[in-house]
Backbone bond lengths (Angstrom), bond angles and torsions (degrees), N, CA, C in turn:
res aa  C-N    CA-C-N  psi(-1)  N-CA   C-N-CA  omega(-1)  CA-C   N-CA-C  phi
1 X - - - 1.452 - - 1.526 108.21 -
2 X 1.407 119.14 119.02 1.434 111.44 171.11 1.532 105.74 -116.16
3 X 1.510 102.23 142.78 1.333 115.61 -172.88 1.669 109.13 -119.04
4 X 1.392 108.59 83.94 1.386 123.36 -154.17 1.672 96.49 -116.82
5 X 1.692 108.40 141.03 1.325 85.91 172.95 1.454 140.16 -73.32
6 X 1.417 132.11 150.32 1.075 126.54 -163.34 1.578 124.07 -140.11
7 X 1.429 129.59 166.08 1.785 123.27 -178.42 1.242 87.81 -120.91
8 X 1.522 112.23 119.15 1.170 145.68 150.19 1.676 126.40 -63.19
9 X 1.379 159.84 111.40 1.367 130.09 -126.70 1.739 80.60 -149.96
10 X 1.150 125.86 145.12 1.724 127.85 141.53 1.429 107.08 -157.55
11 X 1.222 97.81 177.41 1.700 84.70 178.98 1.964 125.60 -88.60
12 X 1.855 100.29 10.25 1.627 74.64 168.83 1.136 82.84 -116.94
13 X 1.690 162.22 45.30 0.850 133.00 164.11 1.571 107.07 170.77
14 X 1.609 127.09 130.71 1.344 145.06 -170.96 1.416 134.26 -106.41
15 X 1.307 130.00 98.33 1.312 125.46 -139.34 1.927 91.72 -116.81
16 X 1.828 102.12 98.16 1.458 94.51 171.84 1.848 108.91 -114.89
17 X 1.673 97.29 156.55 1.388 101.18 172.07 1.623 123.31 -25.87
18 X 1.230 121.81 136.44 1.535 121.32 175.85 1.241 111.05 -84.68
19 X 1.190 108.31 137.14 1.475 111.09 158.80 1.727 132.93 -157.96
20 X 0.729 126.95 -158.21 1.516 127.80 -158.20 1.850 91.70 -65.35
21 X 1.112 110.25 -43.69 1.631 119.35 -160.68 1.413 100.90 -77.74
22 X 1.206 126.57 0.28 1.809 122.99 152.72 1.223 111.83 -87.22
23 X 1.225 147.61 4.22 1.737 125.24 -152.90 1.693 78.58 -83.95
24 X 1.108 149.67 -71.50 1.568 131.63 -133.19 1.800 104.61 -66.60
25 X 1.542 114.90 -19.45 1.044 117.40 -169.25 1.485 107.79 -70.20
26 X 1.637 105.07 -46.46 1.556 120.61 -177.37 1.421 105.74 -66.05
27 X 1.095 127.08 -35.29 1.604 140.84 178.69 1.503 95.36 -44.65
28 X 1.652 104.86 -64.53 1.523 115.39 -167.34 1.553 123.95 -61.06
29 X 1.476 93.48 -34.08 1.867 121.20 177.78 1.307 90.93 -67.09
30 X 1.568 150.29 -78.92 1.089 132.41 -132.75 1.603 106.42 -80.07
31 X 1.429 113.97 -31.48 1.369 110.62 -172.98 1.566 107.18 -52.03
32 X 1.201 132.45 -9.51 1.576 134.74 -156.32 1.855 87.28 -95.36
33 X 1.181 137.77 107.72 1.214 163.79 -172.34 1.930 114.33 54.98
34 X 1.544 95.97 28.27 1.812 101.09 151.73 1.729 89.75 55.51
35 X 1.444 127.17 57.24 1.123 106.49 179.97 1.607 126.71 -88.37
36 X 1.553 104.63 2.69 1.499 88.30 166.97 1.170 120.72 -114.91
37 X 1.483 118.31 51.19 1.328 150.01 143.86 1.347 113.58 -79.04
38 X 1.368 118.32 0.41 1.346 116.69 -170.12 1.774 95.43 -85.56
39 X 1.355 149.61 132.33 1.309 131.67 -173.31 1.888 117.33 -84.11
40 X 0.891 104.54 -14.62 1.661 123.37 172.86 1.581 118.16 -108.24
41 X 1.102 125.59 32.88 1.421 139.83 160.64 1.731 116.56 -142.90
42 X 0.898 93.91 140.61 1.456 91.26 168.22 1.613 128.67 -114.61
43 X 0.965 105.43 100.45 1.456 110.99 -161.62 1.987 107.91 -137.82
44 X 1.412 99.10 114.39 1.451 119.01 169.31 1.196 120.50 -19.85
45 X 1.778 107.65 113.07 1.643 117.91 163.79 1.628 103.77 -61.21
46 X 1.586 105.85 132.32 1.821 114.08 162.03 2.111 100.01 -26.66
47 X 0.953 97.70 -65.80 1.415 90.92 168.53 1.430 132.04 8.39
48 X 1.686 86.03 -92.43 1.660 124.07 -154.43 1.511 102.57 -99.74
49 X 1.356 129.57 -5.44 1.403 143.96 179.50 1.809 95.56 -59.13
50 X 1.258 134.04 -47.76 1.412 107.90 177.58 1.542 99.37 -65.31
51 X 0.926 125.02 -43.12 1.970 116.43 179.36 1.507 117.53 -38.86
52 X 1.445 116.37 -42.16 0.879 124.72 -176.58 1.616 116.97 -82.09
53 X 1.122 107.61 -35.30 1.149 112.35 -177.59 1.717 114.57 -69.37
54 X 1.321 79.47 -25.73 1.811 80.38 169.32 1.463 127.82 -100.18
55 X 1.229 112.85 -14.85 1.816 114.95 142.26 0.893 110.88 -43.18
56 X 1.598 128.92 -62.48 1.537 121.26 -167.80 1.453 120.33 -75.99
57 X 1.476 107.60 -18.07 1.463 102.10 159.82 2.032 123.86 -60.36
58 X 1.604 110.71 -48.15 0.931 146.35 -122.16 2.037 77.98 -104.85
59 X 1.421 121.01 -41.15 1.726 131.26 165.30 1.540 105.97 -53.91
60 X 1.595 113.55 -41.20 1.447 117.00 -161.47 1.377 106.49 -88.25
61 X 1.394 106.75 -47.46 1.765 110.15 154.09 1.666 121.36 -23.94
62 X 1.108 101.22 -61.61 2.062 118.99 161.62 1.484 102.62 -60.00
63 X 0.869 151.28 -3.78 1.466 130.10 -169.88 1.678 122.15 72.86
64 X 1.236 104.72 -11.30 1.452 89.82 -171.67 1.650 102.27 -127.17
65 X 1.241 108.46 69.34 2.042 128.99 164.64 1.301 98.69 -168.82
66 X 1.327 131.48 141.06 1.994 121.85 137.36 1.885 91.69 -117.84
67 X 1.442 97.78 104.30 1.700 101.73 168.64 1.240 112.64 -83.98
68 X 1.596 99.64 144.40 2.117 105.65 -175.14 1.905 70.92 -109.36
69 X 1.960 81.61 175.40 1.429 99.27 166.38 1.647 80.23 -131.77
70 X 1.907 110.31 139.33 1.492 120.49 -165.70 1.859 78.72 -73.83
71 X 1.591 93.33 170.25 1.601 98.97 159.95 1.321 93.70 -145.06
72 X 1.442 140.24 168.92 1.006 147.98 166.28 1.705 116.75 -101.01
73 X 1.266 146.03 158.13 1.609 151.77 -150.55 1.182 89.03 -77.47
74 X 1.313 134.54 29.52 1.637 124.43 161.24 1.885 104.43 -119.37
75 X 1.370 80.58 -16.17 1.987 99.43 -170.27 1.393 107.86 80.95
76 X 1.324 132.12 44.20 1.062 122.86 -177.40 1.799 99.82 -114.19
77 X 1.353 114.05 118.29 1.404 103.49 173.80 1.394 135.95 -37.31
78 X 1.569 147.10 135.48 0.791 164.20 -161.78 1.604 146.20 -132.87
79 X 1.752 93.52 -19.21 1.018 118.85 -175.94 1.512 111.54 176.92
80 X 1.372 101.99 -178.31 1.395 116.27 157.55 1.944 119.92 -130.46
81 X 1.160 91.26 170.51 1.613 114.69 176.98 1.164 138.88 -157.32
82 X 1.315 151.28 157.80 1.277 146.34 142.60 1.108 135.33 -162.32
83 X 1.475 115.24 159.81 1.580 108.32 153.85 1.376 118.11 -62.05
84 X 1.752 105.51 161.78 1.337 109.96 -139.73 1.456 99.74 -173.39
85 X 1.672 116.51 124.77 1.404 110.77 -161.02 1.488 126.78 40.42
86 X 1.319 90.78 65.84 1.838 105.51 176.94 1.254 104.83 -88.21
87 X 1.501 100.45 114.09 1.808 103.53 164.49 1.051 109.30 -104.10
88 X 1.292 116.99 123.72 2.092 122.71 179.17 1.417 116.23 -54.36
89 X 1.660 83.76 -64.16 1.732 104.65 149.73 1.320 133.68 26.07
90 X 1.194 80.25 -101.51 1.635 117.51 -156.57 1.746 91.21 -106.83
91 X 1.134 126.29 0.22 2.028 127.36 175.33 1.707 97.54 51.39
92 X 1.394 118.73 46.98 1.251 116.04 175.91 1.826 127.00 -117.66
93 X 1.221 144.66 -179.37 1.440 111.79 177.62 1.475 94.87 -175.22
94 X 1.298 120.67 147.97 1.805 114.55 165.52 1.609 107.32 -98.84
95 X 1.219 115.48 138.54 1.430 109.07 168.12 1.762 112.58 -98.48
96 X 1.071 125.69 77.67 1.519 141.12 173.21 1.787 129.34 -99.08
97 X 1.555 101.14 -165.28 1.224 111.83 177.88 1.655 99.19 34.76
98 X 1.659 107.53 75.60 1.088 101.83 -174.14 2.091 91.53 -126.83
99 X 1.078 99.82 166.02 1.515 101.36 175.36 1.893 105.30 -167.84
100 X 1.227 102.58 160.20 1.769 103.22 179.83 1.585 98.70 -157.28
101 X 1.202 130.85 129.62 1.359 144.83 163.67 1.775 108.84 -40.01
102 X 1.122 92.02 136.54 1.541 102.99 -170.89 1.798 113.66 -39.57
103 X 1.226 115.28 -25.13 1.725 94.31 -156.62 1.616 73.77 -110.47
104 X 1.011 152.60 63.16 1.558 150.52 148.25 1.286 104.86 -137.48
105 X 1.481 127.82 4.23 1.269 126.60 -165.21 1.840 102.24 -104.53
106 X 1.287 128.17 125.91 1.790 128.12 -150.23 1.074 121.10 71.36
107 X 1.415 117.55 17.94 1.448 113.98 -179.65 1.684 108.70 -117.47
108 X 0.832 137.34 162.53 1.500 154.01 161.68 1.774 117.49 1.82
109 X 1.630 76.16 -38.48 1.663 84.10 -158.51 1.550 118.78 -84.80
110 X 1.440 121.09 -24.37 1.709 119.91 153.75 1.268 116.07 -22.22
111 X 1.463 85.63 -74.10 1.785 120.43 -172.09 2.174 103.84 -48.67
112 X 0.985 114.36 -44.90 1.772 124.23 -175.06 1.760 87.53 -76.14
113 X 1.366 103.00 -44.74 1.995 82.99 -172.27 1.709 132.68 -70.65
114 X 1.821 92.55 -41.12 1.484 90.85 152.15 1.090 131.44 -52.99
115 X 1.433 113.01 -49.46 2.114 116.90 178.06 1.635 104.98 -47.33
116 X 1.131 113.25 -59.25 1.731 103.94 162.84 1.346 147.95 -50.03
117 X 1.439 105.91 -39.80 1.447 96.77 168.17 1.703 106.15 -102.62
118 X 1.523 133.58 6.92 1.158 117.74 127.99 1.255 158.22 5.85
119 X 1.702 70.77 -90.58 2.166 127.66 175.55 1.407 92.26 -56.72
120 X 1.570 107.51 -60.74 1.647 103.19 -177.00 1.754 126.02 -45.36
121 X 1.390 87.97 -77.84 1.776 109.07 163.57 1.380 112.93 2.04
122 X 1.928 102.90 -79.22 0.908 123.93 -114.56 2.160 80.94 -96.14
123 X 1.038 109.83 -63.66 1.363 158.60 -160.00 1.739 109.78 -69.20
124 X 1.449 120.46 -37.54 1.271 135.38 -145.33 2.089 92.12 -134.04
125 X 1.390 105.33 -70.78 1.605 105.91 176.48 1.414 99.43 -94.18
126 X 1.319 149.46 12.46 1.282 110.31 173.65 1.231 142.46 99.52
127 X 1.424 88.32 -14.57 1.913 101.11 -161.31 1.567 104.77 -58.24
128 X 1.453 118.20 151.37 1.265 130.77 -177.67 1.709 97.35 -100.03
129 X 1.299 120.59 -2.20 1.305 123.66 -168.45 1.504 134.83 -153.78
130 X 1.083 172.13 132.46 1.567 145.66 153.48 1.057 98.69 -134.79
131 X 1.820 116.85 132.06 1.476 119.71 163.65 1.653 117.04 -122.38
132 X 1.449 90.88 166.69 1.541 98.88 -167.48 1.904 96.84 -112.16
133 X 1.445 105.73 149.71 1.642 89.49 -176.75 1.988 68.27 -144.76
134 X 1.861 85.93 157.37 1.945 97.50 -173.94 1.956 80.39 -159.85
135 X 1.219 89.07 -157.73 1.786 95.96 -162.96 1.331 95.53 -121.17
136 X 1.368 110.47 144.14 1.294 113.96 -169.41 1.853 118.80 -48.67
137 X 1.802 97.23 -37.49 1.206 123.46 -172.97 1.937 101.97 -78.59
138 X 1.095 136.14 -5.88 1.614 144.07 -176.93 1.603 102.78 -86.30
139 X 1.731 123.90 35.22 0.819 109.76 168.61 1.625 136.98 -34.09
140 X 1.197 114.74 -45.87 2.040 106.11 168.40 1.329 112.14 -57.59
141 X 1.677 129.51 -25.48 1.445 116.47 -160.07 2.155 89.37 -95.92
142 X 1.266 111.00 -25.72 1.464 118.76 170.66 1.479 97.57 -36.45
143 X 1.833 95.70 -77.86 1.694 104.81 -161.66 1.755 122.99 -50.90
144 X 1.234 103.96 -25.33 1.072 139.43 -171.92 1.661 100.64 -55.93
145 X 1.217 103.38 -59.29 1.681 119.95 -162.03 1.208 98.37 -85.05
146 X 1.810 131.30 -35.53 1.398 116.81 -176.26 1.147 105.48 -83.51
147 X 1.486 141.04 -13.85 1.459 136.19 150.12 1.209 131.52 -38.88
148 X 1.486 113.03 -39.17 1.068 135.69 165.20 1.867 112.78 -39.01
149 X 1.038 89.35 -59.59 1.710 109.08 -170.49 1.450 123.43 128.89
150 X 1.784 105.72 3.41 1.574 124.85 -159.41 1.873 79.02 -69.76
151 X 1.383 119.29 159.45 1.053 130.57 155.90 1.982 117.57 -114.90
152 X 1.155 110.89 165.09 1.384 114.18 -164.44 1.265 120.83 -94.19
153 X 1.231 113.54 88.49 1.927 102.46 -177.10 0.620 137.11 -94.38
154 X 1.507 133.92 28.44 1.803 160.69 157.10 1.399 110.57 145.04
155 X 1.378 90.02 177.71 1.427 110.63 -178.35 1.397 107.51 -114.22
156 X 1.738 119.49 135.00 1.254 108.60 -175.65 1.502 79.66 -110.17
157 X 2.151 107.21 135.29 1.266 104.20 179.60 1.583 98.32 -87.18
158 X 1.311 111.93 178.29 1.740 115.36 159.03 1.308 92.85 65.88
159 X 1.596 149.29 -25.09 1.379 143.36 -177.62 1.741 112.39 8.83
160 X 1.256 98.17 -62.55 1.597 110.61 -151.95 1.308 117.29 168.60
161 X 1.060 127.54 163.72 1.817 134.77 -170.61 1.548 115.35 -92.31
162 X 1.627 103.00 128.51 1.303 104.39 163.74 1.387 107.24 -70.52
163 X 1.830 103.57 164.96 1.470 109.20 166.59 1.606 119.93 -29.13
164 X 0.656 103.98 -55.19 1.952 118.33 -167.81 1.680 104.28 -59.36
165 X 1.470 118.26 -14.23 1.421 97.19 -163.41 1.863 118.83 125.68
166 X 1.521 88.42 -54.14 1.704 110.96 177.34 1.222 125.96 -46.38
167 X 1.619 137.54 114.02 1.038 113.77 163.73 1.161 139.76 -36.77
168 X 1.301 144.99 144.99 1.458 149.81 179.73 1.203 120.28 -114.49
169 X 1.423 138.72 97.04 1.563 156.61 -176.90 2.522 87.98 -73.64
170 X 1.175 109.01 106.85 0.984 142.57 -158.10 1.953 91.17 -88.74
171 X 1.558 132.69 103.91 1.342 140.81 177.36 1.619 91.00 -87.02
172 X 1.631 116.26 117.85 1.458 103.29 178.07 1.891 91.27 -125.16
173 X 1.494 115.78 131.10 1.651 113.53 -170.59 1.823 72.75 -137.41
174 X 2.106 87.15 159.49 2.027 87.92 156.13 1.023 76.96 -156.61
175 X 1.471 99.04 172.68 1.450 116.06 148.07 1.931 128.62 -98.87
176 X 1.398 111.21 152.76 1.320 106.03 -168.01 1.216 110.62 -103.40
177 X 1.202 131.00 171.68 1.526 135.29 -168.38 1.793 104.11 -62.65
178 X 1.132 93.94 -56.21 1.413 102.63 -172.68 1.643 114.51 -51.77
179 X 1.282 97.39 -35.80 1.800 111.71 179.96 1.712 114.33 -73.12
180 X 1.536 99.17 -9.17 1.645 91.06 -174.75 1.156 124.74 -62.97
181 X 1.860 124.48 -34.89 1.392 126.18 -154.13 1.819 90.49 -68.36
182 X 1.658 108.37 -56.08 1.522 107.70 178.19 1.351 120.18 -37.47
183 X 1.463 112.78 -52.17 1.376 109.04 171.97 1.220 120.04 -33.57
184 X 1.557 114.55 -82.53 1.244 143.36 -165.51 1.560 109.03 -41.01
185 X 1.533 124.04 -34.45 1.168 124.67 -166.34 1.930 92.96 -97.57
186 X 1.247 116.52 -4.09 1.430 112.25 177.08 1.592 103.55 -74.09
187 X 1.745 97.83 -53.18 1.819 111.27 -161.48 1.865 96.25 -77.96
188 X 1.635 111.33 0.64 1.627 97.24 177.41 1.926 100.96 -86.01
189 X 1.744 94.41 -38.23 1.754 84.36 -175.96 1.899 109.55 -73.26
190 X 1.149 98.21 -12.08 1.729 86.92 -154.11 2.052 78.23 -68.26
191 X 1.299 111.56 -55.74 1.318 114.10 -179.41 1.531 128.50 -36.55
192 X 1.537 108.94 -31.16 1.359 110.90 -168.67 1.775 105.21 -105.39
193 X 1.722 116.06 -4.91 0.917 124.92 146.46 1.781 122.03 -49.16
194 X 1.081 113.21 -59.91 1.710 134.48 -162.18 1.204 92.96 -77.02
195 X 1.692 132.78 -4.26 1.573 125.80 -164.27 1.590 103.97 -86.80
């Protein structure tokens, strides 16, 4: 399995390698509904977005992240994403630390980014697995994922701390190899619905 960076392509939405030469874009993307004001996500002040951006370089360096920056069908950044706890291993991976600027968020393009790095995952490395983990309290990113078709395979309580301090009861769902073709033909109609 190689986990090399890569451009992901569909038509609502373009997922290329991150790197240093996005931070002003992501700066600009996040200010569009103040999202790490959200208290149960953690998601980069315009600020601290080169900081971050270089963690996620600095994970992939280690082998275990490949961060996209989302773009939207104009290619204009929008967000971020990635794989996340890649085990070679075990052909397993989280798709997290994900975020999208408010006016791309219910639109097409979630739905086109998962089908891709999916497609990738699933299709391309192999994976026998990919899960998504959010906070118990991230109800939209919850609904979000069981739309998907991800199913729920516990709750880790006490997980770990939100920004604020708060404990965080940890929602961990994936999908399994076997479950992909169903998937895939869910996120093709929901997509060709929204077309």
């Amino acid at each position: 399995m190689s986990w090399q960076p890569i451009t992901l392509e569909s038509e609502f939405a373009t997922l290329q390698p991150l790197t240093a030469e996005h931070c002003q874009a992501l700066s600009d993307a996040v200010q569009d509904g103040k999202l790490w004001e959200l208290w149960y996500t953690s998601v980069p002040t315009p600020e601290r977005m080169h900081e971050e951006i270089e963690r996620r370089l600095q994970l992939q360096s280690r082998g275990s992240m490949l961060p996209f920056v989302v773009c939207d069908p104009q290619l204009t950044p929008v967000g971020m994403t990635t794989f996340m706890n890649i085990d070679s291993v075990n052909l397993r991976a989280e798709i997290g630390s994900t975020w999208y600027a408010r006016r791309v968020q219910r639109t097409p393009l979630n739905t086109a980014c998962k089908k891709l790095l999916l497609t990738h995952a699933f299709e391309t490395l192999g994976c026998i697995a990919v899960e998504f983990r959010t906070s118990f309290f991230n109800y939209p990113s919850r609904r979000a994922i069981e739309r998907l078709g991800a199913k729920l395979d516990g709750i880790l309580r006490q997980h770990q701390r939100h920004a604020n301090g708060t404990l965080r009861d940890t929602c961990v769902y994936s999908i399994v190899a076997s479950e992909w073709p169903s998937v895939k033909a869910h996120l093709t109609y929901k997509l060709e619905q929204r077309y």
